[in-house]
N, C-alpha and C positions, 0 to 999 in steps of 0.2 A: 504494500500500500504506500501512494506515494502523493504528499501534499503538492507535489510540483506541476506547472505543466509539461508538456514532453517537447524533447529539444533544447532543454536548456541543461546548464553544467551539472550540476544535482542528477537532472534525468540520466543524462547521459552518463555518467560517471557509473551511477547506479548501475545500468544496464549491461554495463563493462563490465564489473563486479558480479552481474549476475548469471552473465555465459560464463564466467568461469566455476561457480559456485555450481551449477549445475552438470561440470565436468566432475565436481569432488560430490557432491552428493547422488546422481545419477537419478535426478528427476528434473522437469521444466524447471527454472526457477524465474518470474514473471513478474513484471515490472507493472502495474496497476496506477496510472496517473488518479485521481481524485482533487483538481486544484480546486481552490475557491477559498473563501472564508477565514483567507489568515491561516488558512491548513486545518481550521475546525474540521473539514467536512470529513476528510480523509482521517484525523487523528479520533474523531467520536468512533467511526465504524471500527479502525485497528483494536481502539481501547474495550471494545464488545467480544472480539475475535479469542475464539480459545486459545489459552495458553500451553499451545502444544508445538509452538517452533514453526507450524504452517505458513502462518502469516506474521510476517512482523510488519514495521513500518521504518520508513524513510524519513528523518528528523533532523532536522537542521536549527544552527542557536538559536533563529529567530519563536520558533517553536516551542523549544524546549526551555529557552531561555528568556525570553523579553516577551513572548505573548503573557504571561501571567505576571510580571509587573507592568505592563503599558494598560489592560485591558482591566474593568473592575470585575468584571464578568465572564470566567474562563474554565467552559465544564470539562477540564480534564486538571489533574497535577500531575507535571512533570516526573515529581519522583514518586508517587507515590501508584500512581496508576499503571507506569512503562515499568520493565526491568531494562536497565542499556547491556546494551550486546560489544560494539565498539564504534569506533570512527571511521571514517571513511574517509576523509580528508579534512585538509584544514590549510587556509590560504590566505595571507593577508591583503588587505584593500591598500589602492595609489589614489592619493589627489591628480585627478585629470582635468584638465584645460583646454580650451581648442587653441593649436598652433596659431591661429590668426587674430585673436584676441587679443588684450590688452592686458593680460597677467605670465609671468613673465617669472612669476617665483611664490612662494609662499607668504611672503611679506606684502607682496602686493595683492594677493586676493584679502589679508587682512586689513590693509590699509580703505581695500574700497570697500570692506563691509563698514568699517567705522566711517569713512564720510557719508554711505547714504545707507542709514539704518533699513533693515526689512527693502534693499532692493536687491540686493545678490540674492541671488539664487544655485539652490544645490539642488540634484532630483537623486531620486535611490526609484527602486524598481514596486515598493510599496509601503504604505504606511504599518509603520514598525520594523521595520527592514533593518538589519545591522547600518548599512548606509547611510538611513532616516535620519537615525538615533546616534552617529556615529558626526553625521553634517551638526548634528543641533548640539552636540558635544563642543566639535568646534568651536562655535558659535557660544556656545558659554563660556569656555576658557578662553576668549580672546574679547569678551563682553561687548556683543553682538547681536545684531537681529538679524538670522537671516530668511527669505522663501523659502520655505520645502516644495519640489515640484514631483509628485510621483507618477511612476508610468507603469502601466498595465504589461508593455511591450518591453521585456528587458533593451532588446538593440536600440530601441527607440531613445534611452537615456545618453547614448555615448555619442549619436548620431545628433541627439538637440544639443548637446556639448562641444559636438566640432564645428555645428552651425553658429556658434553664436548664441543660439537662443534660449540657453540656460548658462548658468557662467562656469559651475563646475561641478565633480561628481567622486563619490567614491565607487573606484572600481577595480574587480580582480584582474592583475593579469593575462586571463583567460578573457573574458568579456569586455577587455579594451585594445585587444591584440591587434585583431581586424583595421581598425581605424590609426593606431599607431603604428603599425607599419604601413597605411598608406600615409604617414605624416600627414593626418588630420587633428590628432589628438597627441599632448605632453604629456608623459605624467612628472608632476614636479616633482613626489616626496612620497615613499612607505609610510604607512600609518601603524607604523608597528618601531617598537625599544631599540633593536637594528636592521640594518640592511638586510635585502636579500641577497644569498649567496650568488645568486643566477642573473640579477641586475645590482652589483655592488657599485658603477657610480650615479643609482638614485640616491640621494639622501634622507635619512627620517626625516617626520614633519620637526622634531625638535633642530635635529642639524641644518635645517633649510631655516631655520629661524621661527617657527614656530612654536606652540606651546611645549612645554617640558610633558614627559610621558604619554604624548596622547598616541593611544593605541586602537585599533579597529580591526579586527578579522572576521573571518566565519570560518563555520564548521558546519558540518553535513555528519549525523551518525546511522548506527539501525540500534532500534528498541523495537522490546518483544512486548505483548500483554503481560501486564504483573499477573505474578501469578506462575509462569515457567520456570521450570525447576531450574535449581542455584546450576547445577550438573549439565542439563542442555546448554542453559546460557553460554557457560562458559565452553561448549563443547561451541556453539555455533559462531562464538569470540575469535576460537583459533582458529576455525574455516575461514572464517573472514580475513582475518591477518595471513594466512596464508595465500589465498587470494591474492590481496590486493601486494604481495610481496613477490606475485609472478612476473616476469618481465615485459609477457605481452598486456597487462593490466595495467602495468607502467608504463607503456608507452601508450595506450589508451588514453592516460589520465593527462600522460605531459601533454598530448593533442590537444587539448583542452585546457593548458596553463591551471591546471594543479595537480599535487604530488599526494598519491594516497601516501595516508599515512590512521592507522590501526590504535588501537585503544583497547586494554582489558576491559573489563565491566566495571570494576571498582576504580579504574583512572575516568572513564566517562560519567560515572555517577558523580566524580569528584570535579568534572570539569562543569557539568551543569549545576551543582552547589556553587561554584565560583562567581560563575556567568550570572546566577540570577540573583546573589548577590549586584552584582557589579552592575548592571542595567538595573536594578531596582535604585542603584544608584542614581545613576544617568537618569532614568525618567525623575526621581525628586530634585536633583538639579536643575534639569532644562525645563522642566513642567510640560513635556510632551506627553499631549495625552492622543486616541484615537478615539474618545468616544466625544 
């Protein structure tokens, strides 16, 4: 079961993960979109579904971690409804610009939010989005107002970005690939403590002169219904990990500018206590709400 819709990174990643998973257990293994609702729609049916390893779900932070502090109103809990199985990847976001534009660094997209309050603009792909939440971040540590613009069409974000018509955006290097190597799109700065190994001369947002520690990633896992024994979980933890540590799985994943990377059940239990810490943070900061 899968809150996404199909053809995007999540999907696909998924589906990579699941031709192979079907070589090590020797049945279909079957990727089910269900988008809508902030992943309600997809997460209510998974959370009903026997706890016998059938079906699991497809969960990502936004899900498991900022739906139930941004929303007042959230009929599933995280930890207490899923058992987590593992990760699936984990990739951090760039501040993007369009090359034709008038920002030119980090400093200067914050210079222009302080001269004209609430006219910059950022889009993320939905309200609640790590992006959202991640721009309005910004925007508080640099005491700021700025537009949230969201878009239904992930491409649609990167593409009002190189036009001009939004000013900037957070995005994976998978999802702003296309446009950056047609030199339509910058990215000035990782949104993450250091560089990436793979683009070592972007600078952090702090090294480009931006706020000190501001960080922003995502993660993608699979969770089972609670309720699945401690013994499957972990049996289906190391199918995964092995999976995604096959080579052709890895270059699946690079196609798509992120790197699986696996999780036991007690490291991912531990990452969604972090996370929803951390964004329960961010929403009483920023006061973003969705309702």
């Amino acid at each position: 079961m899968s809150p996404y819709p199909s053809g995007i990174t999540p999907d696909i990643a998924a589906r990579a993960l699941a031709e192979r998973l079907t070589k090590t257990w020797g049945h279909a293994v079957i990727v089910e979109p269900r988008p809508g609702a902030n992943g309600f729609i997809a997460i209510g049916a998974a959370k009903k579904a026997a706890p016998d390893g059938h079906e699991l779900l497809l969960a990502g932070q936004a899900h498991l971690a900022i739906n139930p502090r941004l929303f007042k109103s959230v009929p599933y809990d995280p930890e207490k409804d899923f058992a987590p199985l593992s990760l699936i990847y984990r990739t951090p976001f760039f501040v993007a610009v369009s090359t034709t534009g008038p920002y030119r660094s980090i400093p200067d997209l914050i210079a222009a939010a302080k001269a004209s309050q609430k006219k910059l603009s950022y889009s993320s792909p939905y309200v609640g989005s790590p992006p959202h939440l991640g721009g309005a971040l910004l925007a508080h540590l640099t005491g700021t107002q700025m537009v949230h613009v969201p878009f239904k069409d992930g491409a649609q974000i990167y593409i009002s970005v190189a036009n001009g018509d939004v000013d900037w955006a957070l995005g994976s290097i998978g999802s702003t690939l296309p446009l950056t190597k047609a030199g339509k799109i910058k990215l000035l700065a990782i949104a993450a403590k250091s560089r990436d190994r793979d683009y070592p001369d972007i600078p952090t947002v702090e090294q480009a002169g931006g706020p000190a520690g501001y960080e922003v990633d995502t993660w993608v896992s699979l969770v089972a219904p609670q309720g699945t024994p401690p013994e499957l979980a972990l049996r289906i933890s190391a199918d995964i990990a092995a999976a995604l540590a096959d080579p052709e799985v890895k270059e699946r994943f690079k196609g798509i500018g992120v790197d699986p990377v696996s999780a036991t059940p007690a490291e991912l239990a531990g990452l969604v206590k972090r996370d929803l810490a951390a964004y329960g943070d961010i929403v009483k900061r920023t006061g973003v709400s969705a309702e």
